[in-house]
Every structure is written in structure tokens, then in C-alpha cells.
C-alpha positions in Angstrom: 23.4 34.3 -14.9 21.9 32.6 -12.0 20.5 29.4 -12.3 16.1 29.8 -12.6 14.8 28.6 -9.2 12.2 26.1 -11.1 15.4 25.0 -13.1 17.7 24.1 -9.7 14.4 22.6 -8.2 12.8 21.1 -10.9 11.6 17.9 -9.8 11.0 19.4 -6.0 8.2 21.9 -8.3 6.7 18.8 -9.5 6.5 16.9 -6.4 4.9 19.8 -4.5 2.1 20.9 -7.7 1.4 16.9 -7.3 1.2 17.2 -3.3 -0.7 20.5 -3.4 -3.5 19.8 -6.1 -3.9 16.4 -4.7 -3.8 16.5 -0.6 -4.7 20.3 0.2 -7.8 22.7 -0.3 -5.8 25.5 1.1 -1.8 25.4 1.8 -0.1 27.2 4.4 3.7 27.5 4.6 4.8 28.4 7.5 8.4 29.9 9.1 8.9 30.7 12.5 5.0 30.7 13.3 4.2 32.8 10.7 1.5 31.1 8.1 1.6 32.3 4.2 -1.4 31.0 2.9 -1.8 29.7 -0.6 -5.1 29.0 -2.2 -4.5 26.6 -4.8 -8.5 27.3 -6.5 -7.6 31.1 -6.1 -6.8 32.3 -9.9 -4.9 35.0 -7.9 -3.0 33.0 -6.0 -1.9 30.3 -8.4 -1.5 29.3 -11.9 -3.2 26.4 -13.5 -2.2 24.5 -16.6 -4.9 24.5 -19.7 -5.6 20.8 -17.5 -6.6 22.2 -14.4 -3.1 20.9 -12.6 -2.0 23.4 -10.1 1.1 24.8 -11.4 3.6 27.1 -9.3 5.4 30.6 -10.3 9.1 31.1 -9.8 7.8 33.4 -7.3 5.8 31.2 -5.1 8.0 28.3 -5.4 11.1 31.0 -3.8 8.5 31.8 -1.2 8.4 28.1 -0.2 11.9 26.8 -0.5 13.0 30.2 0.8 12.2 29.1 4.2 14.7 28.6 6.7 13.3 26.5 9.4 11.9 23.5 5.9 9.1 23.7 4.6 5.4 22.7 5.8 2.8 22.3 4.3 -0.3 22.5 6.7 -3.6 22.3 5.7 -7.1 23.5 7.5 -7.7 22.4 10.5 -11.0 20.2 10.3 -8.5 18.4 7.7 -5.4 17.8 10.2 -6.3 14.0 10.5 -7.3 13.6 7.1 -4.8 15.4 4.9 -1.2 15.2 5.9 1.0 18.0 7.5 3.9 17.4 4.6 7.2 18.5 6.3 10.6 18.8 3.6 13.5 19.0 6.1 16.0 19.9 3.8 14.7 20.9 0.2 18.3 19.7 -1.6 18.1 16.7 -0.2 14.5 16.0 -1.1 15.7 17.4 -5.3 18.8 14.9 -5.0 16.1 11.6 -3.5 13.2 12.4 -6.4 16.4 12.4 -8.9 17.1 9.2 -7.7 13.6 8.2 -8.1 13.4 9.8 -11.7 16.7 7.5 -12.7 14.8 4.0 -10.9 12.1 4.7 -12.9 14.2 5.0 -15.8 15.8 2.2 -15.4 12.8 -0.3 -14.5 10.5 -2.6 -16.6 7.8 -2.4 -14.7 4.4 -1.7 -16.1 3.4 0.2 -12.9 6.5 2.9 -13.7 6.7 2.6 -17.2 7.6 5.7 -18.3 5.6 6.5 -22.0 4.8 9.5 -24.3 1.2 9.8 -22.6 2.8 10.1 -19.1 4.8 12.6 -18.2 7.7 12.6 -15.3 5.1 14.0 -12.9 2.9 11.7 -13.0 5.2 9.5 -11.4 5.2 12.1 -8.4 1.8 11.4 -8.3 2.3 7.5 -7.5 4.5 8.8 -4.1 1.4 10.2 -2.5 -1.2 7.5 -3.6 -0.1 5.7 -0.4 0.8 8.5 1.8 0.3 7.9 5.3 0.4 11.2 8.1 3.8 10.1 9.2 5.3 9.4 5.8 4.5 13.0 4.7 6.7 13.7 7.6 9.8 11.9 6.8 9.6 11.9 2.6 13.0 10.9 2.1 12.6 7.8 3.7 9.1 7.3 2.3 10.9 7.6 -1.5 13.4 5.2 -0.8 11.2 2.5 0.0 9.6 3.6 -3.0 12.8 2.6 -4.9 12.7 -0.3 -3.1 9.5 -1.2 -4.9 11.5 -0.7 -8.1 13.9 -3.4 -7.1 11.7 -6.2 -5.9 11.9 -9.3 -7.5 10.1 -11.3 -5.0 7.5 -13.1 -6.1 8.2 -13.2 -10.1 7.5 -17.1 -10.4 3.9 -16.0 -9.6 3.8 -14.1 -12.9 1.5 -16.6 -14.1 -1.3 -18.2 -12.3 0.1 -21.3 -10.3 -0.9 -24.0 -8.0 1.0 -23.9 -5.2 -0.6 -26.5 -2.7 -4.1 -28.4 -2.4 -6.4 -27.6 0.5 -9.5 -29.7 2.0 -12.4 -27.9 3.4 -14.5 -31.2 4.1 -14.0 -34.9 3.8 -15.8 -35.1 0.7 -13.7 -35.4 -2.4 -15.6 -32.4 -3.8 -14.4 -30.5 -1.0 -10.5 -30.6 -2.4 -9.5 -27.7 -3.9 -5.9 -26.9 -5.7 -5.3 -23.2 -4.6 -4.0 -21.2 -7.3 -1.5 -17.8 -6.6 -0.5 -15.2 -9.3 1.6 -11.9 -8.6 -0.1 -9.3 -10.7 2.3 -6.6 -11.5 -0.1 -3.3 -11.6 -0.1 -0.9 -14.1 -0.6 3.2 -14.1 -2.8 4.3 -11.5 -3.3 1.5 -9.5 -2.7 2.4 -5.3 0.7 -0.3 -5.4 2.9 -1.7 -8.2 1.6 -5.5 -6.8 -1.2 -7.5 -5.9 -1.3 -11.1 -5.1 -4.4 -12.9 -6.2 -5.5 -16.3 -4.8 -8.3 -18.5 -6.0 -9.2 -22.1 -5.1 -10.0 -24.3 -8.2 -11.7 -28.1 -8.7 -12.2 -29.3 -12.0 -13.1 -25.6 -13.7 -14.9 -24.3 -10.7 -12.9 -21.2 -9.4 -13.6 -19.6 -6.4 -11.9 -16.1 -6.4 -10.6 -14.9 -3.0 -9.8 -11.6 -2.2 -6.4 -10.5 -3.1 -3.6 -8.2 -1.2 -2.2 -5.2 -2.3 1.4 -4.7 -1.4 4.9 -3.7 -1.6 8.2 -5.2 -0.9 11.3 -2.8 -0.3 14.3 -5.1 0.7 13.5 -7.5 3.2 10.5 -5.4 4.8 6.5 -6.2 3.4 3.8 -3.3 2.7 0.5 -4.2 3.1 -1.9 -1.6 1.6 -5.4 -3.1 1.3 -7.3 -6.5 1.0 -9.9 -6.2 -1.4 -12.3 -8.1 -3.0 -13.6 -7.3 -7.0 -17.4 -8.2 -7.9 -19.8 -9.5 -6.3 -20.4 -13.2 -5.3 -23.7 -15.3 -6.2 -24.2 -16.2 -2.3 -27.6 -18.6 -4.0 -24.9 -20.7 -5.7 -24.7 -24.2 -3.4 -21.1 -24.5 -4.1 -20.3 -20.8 -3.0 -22.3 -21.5 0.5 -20.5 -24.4 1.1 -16.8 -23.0 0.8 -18.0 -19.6 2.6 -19.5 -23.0 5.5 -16.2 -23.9 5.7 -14.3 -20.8 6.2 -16.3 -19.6 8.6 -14.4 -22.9 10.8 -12.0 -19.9 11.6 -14.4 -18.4 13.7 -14.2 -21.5 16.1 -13.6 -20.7 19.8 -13.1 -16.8 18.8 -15.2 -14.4 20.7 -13.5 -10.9 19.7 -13.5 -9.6 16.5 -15.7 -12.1 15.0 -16.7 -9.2 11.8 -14.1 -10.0 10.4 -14.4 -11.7 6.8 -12.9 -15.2 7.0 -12.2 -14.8 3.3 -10.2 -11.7 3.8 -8.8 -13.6 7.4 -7.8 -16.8 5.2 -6.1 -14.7 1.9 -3.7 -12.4 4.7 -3.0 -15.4 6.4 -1.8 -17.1 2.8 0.4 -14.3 2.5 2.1 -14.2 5.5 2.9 -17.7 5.0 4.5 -16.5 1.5 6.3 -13.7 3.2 7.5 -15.6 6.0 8.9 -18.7 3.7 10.7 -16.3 1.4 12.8 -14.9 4.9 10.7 -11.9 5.2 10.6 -10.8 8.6 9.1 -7.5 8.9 5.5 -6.2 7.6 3.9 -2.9 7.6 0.1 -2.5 7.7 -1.1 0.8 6.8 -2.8 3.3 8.7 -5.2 5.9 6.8 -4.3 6.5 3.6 -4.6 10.3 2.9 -5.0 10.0 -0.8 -7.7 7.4 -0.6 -9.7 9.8 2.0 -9.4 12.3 -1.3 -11.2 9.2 -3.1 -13.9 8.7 -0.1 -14.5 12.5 0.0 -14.7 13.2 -3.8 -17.5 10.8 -4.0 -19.5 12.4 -0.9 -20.1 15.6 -1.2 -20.9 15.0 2.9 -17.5 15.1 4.6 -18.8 13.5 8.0 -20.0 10.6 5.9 -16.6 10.4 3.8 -14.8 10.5 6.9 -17.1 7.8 8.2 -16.7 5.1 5.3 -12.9 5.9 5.2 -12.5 5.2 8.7 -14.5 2.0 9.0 -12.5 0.6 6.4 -9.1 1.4 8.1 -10.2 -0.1 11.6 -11.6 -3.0 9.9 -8.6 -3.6 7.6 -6.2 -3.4 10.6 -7.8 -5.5 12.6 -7.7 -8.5 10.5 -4.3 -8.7 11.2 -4.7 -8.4 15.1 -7.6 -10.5 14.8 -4.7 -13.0 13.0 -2.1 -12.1 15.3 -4.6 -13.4 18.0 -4.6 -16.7 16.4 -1.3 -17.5 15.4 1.6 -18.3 17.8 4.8 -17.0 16.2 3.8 -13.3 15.4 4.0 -10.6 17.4 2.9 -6.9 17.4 5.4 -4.8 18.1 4.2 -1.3 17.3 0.6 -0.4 16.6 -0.6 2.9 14.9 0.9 6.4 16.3 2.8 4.5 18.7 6.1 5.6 16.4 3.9 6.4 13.1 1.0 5.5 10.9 1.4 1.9 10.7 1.2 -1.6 12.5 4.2 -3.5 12.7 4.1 -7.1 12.4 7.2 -9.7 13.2 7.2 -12.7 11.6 9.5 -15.3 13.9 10.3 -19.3 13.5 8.2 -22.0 13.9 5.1 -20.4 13.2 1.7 -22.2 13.7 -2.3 -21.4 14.6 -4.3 -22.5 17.2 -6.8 -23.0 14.1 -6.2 -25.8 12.1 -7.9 -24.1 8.9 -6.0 -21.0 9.2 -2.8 -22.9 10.2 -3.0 -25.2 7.1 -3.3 -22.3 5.0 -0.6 -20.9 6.3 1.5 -23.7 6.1 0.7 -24.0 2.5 1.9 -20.7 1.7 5.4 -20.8 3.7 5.9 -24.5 1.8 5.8 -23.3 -1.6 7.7 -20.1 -0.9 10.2 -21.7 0.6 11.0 -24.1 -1.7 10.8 -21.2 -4.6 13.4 -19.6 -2.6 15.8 -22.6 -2.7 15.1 -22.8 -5.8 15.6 -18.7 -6.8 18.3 -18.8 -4.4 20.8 -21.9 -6.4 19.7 -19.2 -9.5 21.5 -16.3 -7.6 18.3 -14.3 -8.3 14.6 -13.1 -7.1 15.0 -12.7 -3.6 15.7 -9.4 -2.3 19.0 -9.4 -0.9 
């Protein structure tokens, strides 16, 4: 008896219910030209679970695999920018990498996989697209192994509880000394990447939260996904004014790009100076995030004005970092968004310094301590990816 086709590709019909319900209004697969369109809010066209999830038959999910050129996944045109063209070269393969995945997650401690009874295996699918970029969706293979990647990073883990890692002066007043405080928060279910790094400068039990990174780390290359900021800030408070005074000293002599938040400047530039003391020299900057569009557009019922917001936050995100690049001598751009794909590649060389001596001391502060963590981790034969 032949082997059910939702059997053999199990956890391929998992992946592509998660892709379809969560990236596509409509679904074309198309061979040779020809387009099969699939309406996923059709009750003809396709099942749903009691849920709502999109769920596919053994007859639609032959129509897709069946194809002999892969599959894509297109969808409407006046989404081509905003939801990704998802292209699966070579279906086994893409069974034999999410099995792979399956078996990480399995095998990791980490609250953002944690596999429990109120989560089921495809749920886990659902973290692949959370940070989907166009080009990933067009190489997935590649896009789950730095997933797995994520699974195996230890980087970081002395940051599991809130540490000072250095002492900063924003003035010449003694008031003005801060100790800056780091903690690697490992995210749990749901959350856009399985770390963030929070930052906060502290004197004598005021704390001053900065805004904190979200990223991955697969080997020895960073993913930088978002800096964000939670709550708001009491701008009236004195002390508050004078810290946001001093930062704005890394506006000095700038003329270009001078939106950009010195808080959010000053917390990227920290963690490069982590990255870069810990031996990491590549970083990746996302592009668009389809999946966070989804979020953007979900809240708007106006799609000009979701694709507005989503957009102004992606050019403003990526250029703090050519806004830093501009101010630091030691990295270097060396691909920007669809040169090769969807993200803008950073290299992290030797000597590094800034023109700026607020940003540079920041910096500095952050390449110190990692550094001498990884000296440390390193005698220990442990935390540093290999």
C-alpha cells in the first residue's frame, strides 16, 4: 500500500498550512506558466480546522508537490513586495531540513522552542516565517538552517541575569556617572526572535531603560531584527532630559541622517561592541519583514496606510546602522538591500573606533566586557559559538 502523500510529507503540509494562512490572501502554484489558484477563505477550495487554520487535502497537497519545475507560491500582485514569492526547489529536501528542525527543537532548552502540550509541532513552523524576509522565502533551506543555528547559540548566556558590564560618564558631574547594566533575555512563544538584549544605565536606584535589540546568532554570523523601545518615557522628569541632553552629543558635526534616535544610535552601537569582542564578524540587518507587514495590515483596515507605517519603520531601522557605519571607522558596508537579497550586510574589522567620543566610548565598553567574557568562556571550553 502506498505510503499517504500527507504521511511522506508531513511536516512539508505543516510548513505550507503555516505559510499559506499566514503570508497569502490568495495562492497561486504555478508550473510551466500555468497558475492553479488556491483560495485559502474559499470553503470550496480549502479545508479549515474547527480553529480557523487553513488545513490542506491529500488532493491539494499532490497538486502542489506534484509540480515538476518546485513549487511557488505567488501571491496577488499589489502584494508582490509585501508578501513573499515562497519558492521550494526541491520538496524532499525541504521534508528532510524541517525534520532536522523538528529534532533541534526537540533537543533544546530554550523557552522560545519549548515544545509543550499546548503547542503543537506546527506551531513551531510558525516561528520560521515570523522573520521572513522576500529573499529568504526564496532560498528556505538555508533560511531553516540558520534557524538551527539559533538553537545552538550560546553566546551571550552570562547575560542571563542583569549585569554591569562597564560605567559610562555623560557629564562631569558625579551625578552624571552611570553603571550600564546588560541582560540577554531568552524570549518565549511568540516573540519575533528567540533573544533580545536589554540595556539600562543605573545610579543609585535610578534606571534609565534603553531600548533593546532583537536578534539572532547562527555560528559566527549576527541577526539583527528590530530595536525597540517598551513604554513610554516621562520626558518632564529632569533627570530623563538630562540623559536624553547628553545623548543627543552624537549628533555633533553630523548633518545626514540626524532623525535618527540617539538612544536607539547609542543601544546598536553597545551591541556591536558585544558582537565584535566575542569574534563576531558578520551582521545581518533585516530588510521588510513579511510577517510583521501581516501585523501592520491587520491593524489598518487601509492598506496604503499599513504599507506606509511598515515602510517608515524599515528605512528608519536600517539607517541607524548606516547612519553608525557613517561614524565609526572599522565597519564597512558591504552589501545593502536587493543588492544579493533582503538584508544589509555589515563587517565588523580590527581596531575599531568613532569619530564620536560618546559613541566610541560606548562601543568600547561593550567590546571590553565581551571580550574578556570570551577569555573567560573560552579557558571553560564553552559559550562561544564555534
Amino acid at each position: 500500500m502506498n505510503e499517504k502523500i500527507s504521511e511522506k510529507y508531513k511536516y512539508t503540509k505543516m510548513f505550507l498550512e503555516i505559510v499559506i494562512q499566514n503570508a497569502y490572501d490568495e495562492v497561486y502554484s504555478r508550473d510551466n506558466g500555468e497558475r492553479v489558484y488556491i483560495d485559502p477563505n474559499a470553503d470550496q477550495s480549502m479545508e479549515k480546522t474547527v480553529n480557523g487554520q487553513v488545513e490542506l487535502t491529500d488532493e491539494q497537497l499532490e497538486e502542489i508537490v506534484s509540480q515538476k519545475n518546485g513549487i511557488f507560491l505567488t501571491p496577488p500582485n499589489k502584494y508582490e513586495y509585501y508578501r513573499p514569492n515562497t519558492v521550494i526547489k526541491d520538496i524532499d529536501e525541504l521534508e528532510k531540513k524541517l525534520g532536522q528542525y523538528v529534532e533541534a527543537i526537540y533537543s533544546s532548552e530554550k523557552n522560545f522552542y519549548r515544545i509543550d502540550d499546548e503547542h503543537s509541532i506546527s506551531t513551531y513552523f510558525y516561528y520560521l516565517i515570523k522573520t521572513l524576509t522576500n529573499s529568504d522565502s526564496q532560498d528556505l533551506i538555508e533560511y531553516i538552517d540558520v534557524f538551527i543555528g539559533f538553537l545552538k547559540d550560546n553566546m551571550f548566556s552570562w547575560l542571563e541575569d542583569e549585569s554591569k558590564i562597564g560605567r559610562i560618564a555623560l557629564g562631569e558631574e558625579e551625578h552624571q556617572q552611570y553603571d550600564v547594566l546588560a541582560k540577554r533575555t531568552e524570549e518565549y512563544y511568540g516573540s519575533e526572535t528567540p533573544y533580545t538584549m536589554r540595556y539600562a544605565l543605573d545610579r543609585k536606584g535610578f534606571k534609565y531603560t534603553m531600548p533593546f535589540v532583537r536578534y539572532g546568532i547562527s555560528g559566527k554570523e549576527a541577526y539583527i531584527y528590530s530595536i525597540q523601545r517598551k513604554g513610554k518615557l516621562n520626558y518632564r522628569y529632569t533627570r530623563i532630559k538630562e540623559i536624553h541632553g547628553s545623548f543627543n552629543r552624537v549628533n555633533s558635526g553630523i548633518k545626514h541622517e540626524r532623525d535618527i534616535t540617539p538612544s536607539m544610535l547609542i543601544s546598536a552601537t553597545m551591541f556591536m561592541g558585544m558582537l565584535s569582542g566575542a569574534g563576531v564578524e558578520k551582521v545581518r540587518v533585516s530588510d521588510f519583514l513579511t510577517r510583521r507587514f501581516g501585523h501592520y495590515n491587520g491593524i489598518n483596515s487601509n492598506f496604503e496606510e499599513a504599507c506606509r507605517i511598515q515602510s517608515n519603520i524599515t528605512n528608519k531601522f536600517l539607517r541607524t546602522f548606516t547612519r553608525l557605519v557613517s561614524q565609526f571607522k572599522g565597519i564597512e558596508i558591504t552589501s545593502y538591500p536587493n543588492d544579493i537579497d533582503s538584508y544589509l550586510y555589515l563587517k565588523l574589522g580590527n581596531d575599531i573606533s568613532s569619530n564620536n567620543p560618546l559613541l566610541d566610548e560606548f562601543f568600547q565598553l561593550g567590546f571590553e566586557c565581551s571580550k574578556k567574557q570570551k577569555k573567560e568562556i573560552k579557558k571553560n571550553g564553552e559559550g562561544i559559538a564555534k
